[in-house]
C-alpha positions in Angstrom: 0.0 0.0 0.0 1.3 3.6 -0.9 0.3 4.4 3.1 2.8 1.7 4.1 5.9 3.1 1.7 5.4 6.9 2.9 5.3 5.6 6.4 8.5 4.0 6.5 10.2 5.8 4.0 8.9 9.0 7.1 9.7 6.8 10.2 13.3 5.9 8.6 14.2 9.6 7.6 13.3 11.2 11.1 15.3 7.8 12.4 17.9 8.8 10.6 17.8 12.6 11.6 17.3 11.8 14.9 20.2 9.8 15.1 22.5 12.0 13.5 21.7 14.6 15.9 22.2 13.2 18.8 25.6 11.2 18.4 26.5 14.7 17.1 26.1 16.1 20.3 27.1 13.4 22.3 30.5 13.0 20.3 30.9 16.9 20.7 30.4 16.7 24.8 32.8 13.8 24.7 35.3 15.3 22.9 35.4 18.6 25.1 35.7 16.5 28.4 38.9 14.2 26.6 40.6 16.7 24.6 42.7 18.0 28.0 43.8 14.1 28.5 44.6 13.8 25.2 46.7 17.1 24.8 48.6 16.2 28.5 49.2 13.1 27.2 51.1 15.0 24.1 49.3 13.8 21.4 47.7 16.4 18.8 43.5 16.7 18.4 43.7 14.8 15.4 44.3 11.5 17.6 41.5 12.7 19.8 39.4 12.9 16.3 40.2 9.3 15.8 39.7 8.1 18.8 35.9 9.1 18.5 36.1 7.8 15.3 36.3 4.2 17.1 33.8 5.7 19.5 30.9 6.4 17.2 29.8 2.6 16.7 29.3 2.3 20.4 27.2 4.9 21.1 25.1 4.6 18.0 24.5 1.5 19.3 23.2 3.2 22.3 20.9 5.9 20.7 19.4 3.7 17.6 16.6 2.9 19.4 15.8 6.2 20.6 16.0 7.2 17.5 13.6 4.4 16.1 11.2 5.6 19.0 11.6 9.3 18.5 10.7 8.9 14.9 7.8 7.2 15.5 6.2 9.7 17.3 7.4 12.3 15.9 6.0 11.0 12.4 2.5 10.3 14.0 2.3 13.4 16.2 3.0 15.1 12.5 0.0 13.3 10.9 -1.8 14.1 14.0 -1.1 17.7 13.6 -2.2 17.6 10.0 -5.0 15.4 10.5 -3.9 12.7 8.5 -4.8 10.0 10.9 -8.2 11.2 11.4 -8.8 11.1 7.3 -7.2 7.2 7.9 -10.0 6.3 9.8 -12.6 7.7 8.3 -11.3 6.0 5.2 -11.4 2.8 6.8 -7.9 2.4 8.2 -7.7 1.1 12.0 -4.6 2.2 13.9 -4.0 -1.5 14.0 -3.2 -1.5 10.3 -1.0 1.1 10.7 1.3 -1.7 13.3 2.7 -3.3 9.6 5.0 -0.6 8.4 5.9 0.1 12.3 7.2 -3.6 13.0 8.3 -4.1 9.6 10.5 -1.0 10.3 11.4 -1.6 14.2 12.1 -5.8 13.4 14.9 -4.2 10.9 16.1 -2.5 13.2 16.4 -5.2 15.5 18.6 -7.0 13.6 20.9 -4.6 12.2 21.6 -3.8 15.5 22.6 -7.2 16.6 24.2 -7.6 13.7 26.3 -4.0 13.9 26.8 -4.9 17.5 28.4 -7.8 16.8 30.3 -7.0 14.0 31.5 -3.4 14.1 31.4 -2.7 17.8 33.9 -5.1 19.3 36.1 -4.2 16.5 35.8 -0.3 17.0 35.8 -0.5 21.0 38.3 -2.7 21.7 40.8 0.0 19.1 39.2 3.2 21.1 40.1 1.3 24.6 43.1 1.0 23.5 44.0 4.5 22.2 42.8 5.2 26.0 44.9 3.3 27.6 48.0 2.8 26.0 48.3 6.7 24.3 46.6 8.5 27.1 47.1 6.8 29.9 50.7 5.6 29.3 50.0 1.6 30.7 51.5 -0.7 29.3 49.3 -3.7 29.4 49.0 -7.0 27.3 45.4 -8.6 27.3 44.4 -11.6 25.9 41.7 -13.3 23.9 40.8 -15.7 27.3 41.6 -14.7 30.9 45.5 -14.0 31.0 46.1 -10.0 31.6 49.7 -8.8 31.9 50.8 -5.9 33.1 54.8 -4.0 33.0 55.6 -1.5 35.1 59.1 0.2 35.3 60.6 -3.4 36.7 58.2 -5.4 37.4 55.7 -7.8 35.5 52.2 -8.7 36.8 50.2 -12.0 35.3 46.5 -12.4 36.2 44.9 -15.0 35.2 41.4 -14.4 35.8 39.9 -10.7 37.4 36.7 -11.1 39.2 35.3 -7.6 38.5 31.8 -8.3 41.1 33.7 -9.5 43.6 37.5 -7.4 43.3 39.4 -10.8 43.3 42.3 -11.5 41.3 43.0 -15.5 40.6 46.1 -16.9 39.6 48.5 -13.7 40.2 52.1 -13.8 39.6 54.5 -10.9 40.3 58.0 -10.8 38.8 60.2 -8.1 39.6 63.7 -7.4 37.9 67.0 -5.7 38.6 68.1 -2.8 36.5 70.1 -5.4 34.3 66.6 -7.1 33.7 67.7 -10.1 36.2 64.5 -12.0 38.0 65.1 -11.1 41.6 62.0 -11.6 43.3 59.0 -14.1 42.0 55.6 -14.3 43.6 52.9 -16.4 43.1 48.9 -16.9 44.7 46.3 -18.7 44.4 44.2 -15.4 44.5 44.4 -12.0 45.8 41.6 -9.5 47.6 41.3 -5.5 47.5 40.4 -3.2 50.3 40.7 0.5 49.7 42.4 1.2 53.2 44.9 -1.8 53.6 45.4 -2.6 49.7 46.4 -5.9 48.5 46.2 -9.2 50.7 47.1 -12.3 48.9 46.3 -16.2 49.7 48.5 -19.5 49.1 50.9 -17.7 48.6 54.7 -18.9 47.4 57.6 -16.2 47.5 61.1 -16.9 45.8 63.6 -14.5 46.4 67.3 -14.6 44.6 70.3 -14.6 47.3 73.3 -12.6 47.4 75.1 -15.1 45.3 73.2 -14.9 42.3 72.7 -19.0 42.2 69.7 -19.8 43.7 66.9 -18.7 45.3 65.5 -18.3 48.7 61.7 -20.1 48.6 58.7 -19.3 51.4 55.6 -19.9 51.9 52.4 -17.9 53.5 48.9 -18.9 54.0 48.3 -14.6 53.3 50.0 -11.9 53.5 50.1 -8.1 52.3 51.7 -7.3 49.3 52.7 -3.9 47.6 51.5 -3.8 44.2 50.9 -1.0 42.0 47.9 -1.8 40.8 44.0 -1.1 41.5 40.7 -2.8 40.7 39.9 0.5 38.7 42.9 0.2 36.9 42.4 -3.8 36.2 38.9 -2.7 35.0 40.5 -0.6 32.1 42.9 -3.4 31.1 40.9 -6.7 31.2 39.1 -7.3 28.3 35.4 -5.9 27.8 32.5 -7.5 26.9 31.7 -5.0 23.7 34.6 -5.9 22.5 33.4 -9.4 22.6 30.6 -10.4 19.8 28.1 -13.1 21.5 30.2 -15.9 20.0 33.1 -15.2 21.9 31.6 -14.0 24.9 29.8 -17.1 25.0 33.2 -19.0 24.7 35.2 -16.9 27.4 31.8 -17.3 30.2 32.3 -21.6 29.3 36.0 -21.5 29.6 35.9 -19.1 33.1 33.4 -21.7 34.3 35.3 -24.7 33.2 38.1 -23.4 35.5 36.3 -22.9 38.6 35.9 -19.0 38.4 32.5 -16.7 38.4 31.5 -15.5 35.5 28.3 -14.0 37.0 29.2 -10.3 35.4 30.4 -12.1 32.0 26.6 -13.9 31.9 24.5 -11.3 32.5 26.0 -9.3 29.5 25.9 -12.6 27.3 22.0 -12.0 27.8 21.8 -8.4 27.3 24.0 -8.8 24.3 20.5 -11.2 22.6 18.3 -8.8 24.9 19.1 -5.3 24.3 18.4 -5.7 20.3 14.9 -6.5 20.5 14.2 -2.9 22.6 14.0 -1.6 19.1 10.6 -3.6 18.1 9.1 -2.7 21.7 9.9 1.0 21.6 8.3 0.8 18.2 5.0 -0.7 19.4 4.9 1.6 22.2 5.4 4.4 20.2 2.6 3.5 17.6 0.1 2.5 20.9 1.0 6.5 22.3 0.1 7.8 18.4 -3.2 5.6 19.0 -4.3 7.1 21.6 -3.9 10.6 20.9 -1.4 11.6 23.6 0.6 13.9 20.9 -1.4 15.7 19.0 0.0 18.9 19.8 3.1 18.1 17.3 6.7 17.0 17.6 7.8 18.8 20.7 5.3 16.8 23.0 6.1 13.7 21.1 10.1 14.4 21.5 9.1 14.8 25.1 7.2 11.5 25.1 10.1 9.8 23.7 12.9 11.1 25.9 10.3 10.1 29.1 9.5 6.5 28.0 13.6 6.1 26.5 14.4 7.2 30.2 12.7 5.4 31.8 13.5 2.2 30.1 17.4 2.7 30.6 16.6 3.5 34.1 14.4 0.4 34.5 16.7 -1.8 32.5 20.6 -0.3 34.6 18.9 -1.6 37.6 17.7 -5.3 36.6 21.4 -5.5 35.4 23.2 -4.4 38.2 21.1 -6.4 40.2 22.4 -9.1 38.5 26.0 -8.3 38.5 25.5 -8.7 42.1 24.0 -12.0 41.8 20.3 -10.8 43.1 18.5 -11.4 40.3 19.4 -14.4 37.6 21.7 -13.7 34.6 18.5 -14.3 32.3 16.0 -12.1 34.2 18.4 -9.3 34.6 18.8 -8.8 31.0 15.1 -9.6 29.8 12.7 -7.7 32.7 12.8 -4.6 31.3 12.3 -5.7 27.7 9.1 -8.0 29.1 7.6 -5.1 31.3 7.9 -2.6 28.3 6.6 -4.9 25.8 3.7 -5.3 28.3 3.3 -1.8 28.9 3.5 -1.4 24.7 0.6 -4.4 23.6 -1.6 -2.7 26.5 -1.3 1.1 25.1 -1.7 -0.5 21.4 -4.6 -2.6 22.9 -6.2 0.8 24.2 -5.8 2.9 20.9 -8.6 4.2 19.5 
């Protein structure tokens, strides 16, 4: 039907414009709060540039479904305006018919964003990170594909094999530290290691191997815990160990077997397995509930009432959704609920506003 074309050839323009908008600002805002780091750090704006370059995919991935919602009201608070959707009735035309074009539109969206989430974004993120890290902040840090992290400092090495990021637990640390002629002169090794912002770093099992005067072999020790000096801190661990955007599903899925297989949680790693397959379908709810709002008439007065409809239900949904999710990264709420509740109470909230349309 012609009615179906001009709708989504309307709803994908204002999508689009939307969009556009508002990763403008947001990559403007970004680049005002870096661009000090970036310049103390001696490198020249154009690395800044680039660095939001790598940004952008990640925070479109954000926005796109505001931008799906936004343009759904906007479109229909438009034909409100004009009219147009009282002429659609009187022709015939329920709001229900109108739903085609809208999910046709939103399932699209759904699944070029799982698919540009998975493709582009943990290719784009993982090069920004590390532009942070490595160019800005000046660490030095090796991470891998699995669980090993390794960190240099001026003569000293630091191997972690697993980082419980819930929890503040390191597993598997070993600590090497070197003379100025690079020479091992001290070698630590623990089971695991806890963080307490006032005492610092206690460490458990541990083994301690210390080279003698003689240079030929070296002294070996052994603690049930003690308090070791390392300059390192959960906050710095967090920027170094691999992050799950810069995982597609495939390999997150692969890293949360191989951390369980091992013995470690992988609570944090599970619950953004599931928003990985959740967060994609918010496009087709915030579509449906953007169509149920245009039923009912709530924005007839034009595109600033519908902008401020969208900004209200898109706000609340992050709200609603941040708080099932960090109640599972602190293991009150299932991996599975945590990332699907808000997506089921929306899409509830959605078929109920569509169901009372006129």
């Amino acid at each position: 039907m012609i009615i179906y074309r001009y709708l989504s050839i309307e709803i994908l323009k204002y999508a689009l414009i939307v969009l556009a908008a508002v990763v403008g600002i947001y990559a403007a805002v970004d680049f005002f709060e870096r661009i000090d780091n970036f310049l103390e750090a001696g490198l020249p704006v154009g690395r800044t540039l680039v660095y939001l370059f790598y940004k952008i995919p990640f925070i479109i991935t954000q926005i796109f479904p505001l931008s799906l919602l936004l343009s759904v009201l906007i479109t229909f608070g438009i034909m409100s305006k004009n009219n147009e959707i009282t002429a659609l009735k009187s022709g015939g035309i329920s709001i229900y018919a109108l739903l085609k074009p809208v999910f046709f539109i939103s399932a699209c969206f759904t699944l070029f964003l799982f698919l540009f989430s998975e493709i582009i974004v943990p290719l784009s993120s993982e090069k920004a990170n590390r532009i942070w890290l490595e160019e800005v902040k000046k660490r030095s840090a090796v991470i891998s594909r699995e669980k090993n992290v390794w960190l240099k400092d001026s003569q000293m090495i630091t191997h972690i094999r697993y980082y419980n990021k819930r929890e503040k637990i390191v597993h598997g640390i070993t600590l090497f530290y070197f003379d100025k002629t690079f020479r091992l002169i001290r070698r630590v090794d623990a089971r695991k290691g806890s963080y307490d912002a006032q005492k610092g770093w206690t460490l458990f099992q541990f083994m301690e191997q210390i080279l003698q005067p003689s240079g030929n072999e070296y002294d070996v020790h052994f603690y049930d815990k003690k308090k070791e000096e390392i300059p390192i801190t959960p906050e710095n661990l967090e920027t170094v160990v691999k992050k799950s955007e810069e995982m597609n599903f495939t390999e997150l899925y692969r890293y949360v077997k191989k951390v369980e297989a091992e013995g470690y949680d992988a609570t944090v790693y599970r619950v953004d397995l599931q928003a990985k397959a959740a967060f994609p379908f918010v496009c087709l709810i915030l579509g449906v509930v953007g169509l149920g709002l245009a039923g009912r008439g709530k924005i007839r007065e034009g595109m600033a009432v519908s902008i401020s409809y969208g900004l209200g239900i898109a706000f609340s949904y992050w709200i609603f959704y941040s708080f099932c999710v960090s109640l599972g990264y602190g293991g009150m709420l299932p991996p599975f609920a945590a990332a699907w509740t808000a997506n089921l109470l929306f899409a509830c909230f959605g078929v109920i506003t569509l169901l009372n349309a006129e």
